[in-house]
Each structure stands twice: as structure tokens, then as C-alpha cells.
C-alpha positions in Angstrom: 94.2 95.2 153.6 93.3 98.7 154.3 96.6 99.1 156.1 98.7 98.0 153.0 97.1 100.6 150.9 97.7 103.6 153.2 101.4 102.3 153.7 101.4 102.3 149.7 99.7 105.4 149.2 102.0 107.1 151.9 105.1 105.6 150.0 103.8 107.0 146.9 103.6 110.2 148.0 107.0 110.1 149.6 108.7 108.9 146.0 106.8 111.9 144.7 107.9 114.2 146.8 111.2 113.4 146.9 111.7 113.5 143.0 109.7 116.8 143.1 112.0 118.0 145.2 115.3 117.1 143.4 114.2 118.4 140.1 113.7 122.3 141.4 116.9 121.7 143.1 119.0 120.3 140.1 117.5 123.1 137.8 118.3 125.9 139.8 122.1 125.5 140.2 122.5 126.8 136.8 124.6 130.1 136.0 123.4 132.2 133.2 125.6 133.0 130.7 126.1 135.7 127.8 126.7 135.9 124.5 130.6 136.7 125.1 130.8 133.4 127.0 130.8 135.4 130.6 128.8 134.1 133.1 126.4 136.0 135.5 127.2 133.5 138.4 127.3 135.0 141.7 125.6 138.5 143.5 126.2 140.1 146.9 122.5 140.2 148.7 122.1 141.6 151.6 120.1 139.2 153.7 119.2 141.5 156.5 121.5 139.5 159.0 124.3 140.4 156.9 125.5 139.9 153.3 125.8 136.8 151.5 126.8 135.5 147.9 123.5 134.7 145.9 122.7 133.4 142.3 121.4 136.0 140.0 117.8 135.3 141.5 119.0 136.0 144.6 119.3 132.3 146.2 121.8 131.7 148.9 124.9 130.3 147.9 126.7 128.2 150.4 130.2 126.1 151.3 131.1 123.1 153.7 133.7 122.7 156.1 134.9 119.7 154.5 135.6 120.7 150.7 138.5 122.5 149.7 139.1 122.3 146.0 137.3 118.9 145.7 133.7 118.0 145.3 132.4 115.6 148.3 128.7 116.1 147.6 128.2 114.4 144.5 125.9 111.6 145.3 122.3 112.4 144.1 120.7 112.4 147.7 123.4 115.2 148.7 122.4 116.9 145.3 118.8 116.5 146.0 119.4 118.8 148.7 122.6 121.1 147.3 122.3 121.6 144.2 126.1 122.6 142.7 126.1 125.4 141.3 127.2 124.9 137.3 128.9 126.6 134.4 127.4 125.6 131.3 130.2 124.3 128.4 132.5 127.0 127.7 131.5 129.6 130.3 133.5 131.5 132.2 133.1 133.0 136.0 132.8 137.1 136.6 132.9 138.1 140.1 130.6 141.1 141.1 133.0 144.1 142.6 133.3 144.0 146.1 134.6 140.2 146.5 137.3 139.8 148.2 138.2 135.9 147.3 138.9 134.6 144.4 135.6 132.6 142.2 136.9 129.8 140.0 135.4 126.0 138.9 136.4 122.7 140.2 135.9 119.8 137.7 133.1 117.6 139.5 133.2 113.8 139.3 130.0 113.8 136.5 133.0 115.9 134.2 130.9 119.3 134.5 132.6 122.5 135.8 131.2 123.8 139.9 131.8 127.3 140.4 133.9 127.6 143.6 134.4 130.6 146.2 137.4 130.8 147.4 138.5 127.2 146.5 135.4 125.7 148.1 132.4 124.3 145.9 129.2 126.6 146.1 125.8 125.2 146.7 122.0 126.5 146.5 119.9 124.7 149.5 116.4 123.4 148.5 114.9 124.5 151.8 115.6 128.2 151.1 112.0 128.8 148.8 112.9 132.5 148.3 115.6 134.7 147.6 117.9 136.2 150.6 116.8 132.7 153.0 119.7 131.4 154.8 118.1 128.5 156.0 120.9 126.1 155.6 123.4 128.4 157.5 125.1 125.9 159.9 122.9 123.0 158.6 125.1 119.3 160.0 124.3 116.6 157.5 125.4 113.4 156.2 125.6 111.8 152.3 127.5 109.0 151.4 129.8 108.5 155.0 130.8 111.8 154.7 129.4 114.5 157.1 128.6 118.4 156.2 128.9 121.4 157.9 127.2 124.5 155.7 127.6 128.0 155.8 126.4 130.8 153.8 129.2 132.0 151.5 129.8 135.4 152.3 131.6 138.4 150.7 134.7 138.3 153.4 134.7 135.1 153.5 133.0 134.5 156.5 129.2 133.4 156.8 126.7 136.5 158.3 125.2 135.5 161.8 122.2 134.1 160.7 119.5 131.1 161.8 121.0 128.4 163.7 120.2 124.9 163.2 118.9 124.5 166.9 116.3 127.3 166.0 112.3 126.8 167.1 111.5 125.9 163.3 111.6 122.0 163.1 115.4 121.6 162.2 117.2 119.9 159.5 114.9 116.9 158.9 115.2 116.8 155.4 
């Protein structure tokens, strides 16, 4: 009996956790947006190891390998984890200066509009728990069949040397 419980309680926690963890991710992909219908989207940060593009509060932003002009990671487990980063109705994308490829939106299979970086969808990572962390740079994952490669978007188009997924901190076991 007392082995039931902790195998309940344990599961509890776990459910908890897990929904904990997709609501600050689902929040956080948000732009901001202005009264002229502009949208403060995407930064340069410099990250130390390079520089990256960001979200206004300084959050990573990052690609996969395998999305060009199409959204792969739309199940809510992959979202839990990459949370899209969203235009709200009506907004439009202004780059900062110094970008050299293009931002635009891809239509997403829920109907909203995911700002993209150079034709490829971009993506906060619920790992990084501060701005300028890049600690889904070369993350491998798989949602849904499909597997990921991430990088951090970066301002030439090219991710910043940054933390590898083989690194001494415990991985990707997310």
C-alpha cells in the first residue's frame, strides 16, 4: 500500500510539473506589439559566445534543421518545450538593423501566424531560465516521428559556438 501511494504521489508531481512547465513556455513566445500594429519581435544579444537573435526580454531564439517554411513542431509535447514564437492578430514583423535575412510569419497548423528567420520557424527553449542562455544550441530531439536538430538563430545566419549537447551538465533529458 505504501508503495502505491509514493508511485501516485510521484506521478502527481510529474503531471504538475510538466503542466508547470508548458504554461511558462506557451506564454513567453509572444511578440509585443504597438499601437501602429508593429511588432517588437526579435533583438540581437550578444551571448558572450557570440550573438544571437533574442525576444525583447532577451530569450534565445532558435531554428531546426528540418523546417523550412513549414511548422513541424506543433504537437503540444514539442511546444511544451519550444514555444513558437507568435504575432498576435494583425501584427506585423520589424527586424532590428543589422539582420542580414529576411523575418517574416509562417501560418501554423492552430491558424495563428509564427514569426520566421530566414524562412525557418523561430522558437524560445524552456530550459534557457534567463536571458542570453543558449542551452538548446545543438539540442537532438524527437516529437511526433519527427526528429529535431536546434540551433540558435543567429544574426548571419549561422548559430554562435556555443554549449554542446554532450556537455558535463546532464544533457537533453527533458
Amino acid at each position: 500500500m505504501k508503495s502505491t501511494r509514493t508511485l501516485t504521489t510521484l506521478m502527481t508531481a510529474a503531471t504538475i510539473g510538466v503542466l508547470t512547465l508548458a504554461g511558462c513556455s506557451s506564454g513567453s513566445g509572444n511578440a509585443s506589439t504597438a499601437a501602429d500594429g508593429s511588432s517588437t519581435t526579435v533583438t540581437i544579444r550578444d551571448t558572450g559566445g557570440g550573438q544571437v537573435l533574442a525576444t525583447p526580454d532577451g530569450r534565445t531564439l532558435y531554428v531546426s534543421d528540418q523546417e523550412k517554411g513549414k511548422v513541424l513542431c506543433a504537437s503540444s509535447a514539442c511546444e511544451a518545450i519550444w514555444a513558437p514564437l507568435t504575432l498576435p492578430s494583425g501584427a506585423r514583423v520589424t527586424p532590428p538593423s543589422g539582420l542580414k535575412a529576411d523575418l517574416g510569419t509562417v501560418h501554423r497548423p492552430d491558424g495563428g501566424a509564427q514569426v520566421t528567420f530566414d524562412g525557418r520557424p523561430l522558437y524560445t527553449f524552456s530550459l534557457d531560465r534567463a536571458g542570453g542562455q543558449t542551452n538548446g544550441d545543438g539540442a537532438s530531439d524527437s516529437f511526433d516521428g519527427i526528429d529535431f536538430t536546434w540551433h540558435a538563430a543567429a544574426p548571419a545566419g549561422a548559430a554562435p559556438a556555443t554549449k554542446s549537447p554532450d556537455s558535463d551538465d546532464g544533457g537533453y533529458g527533458y
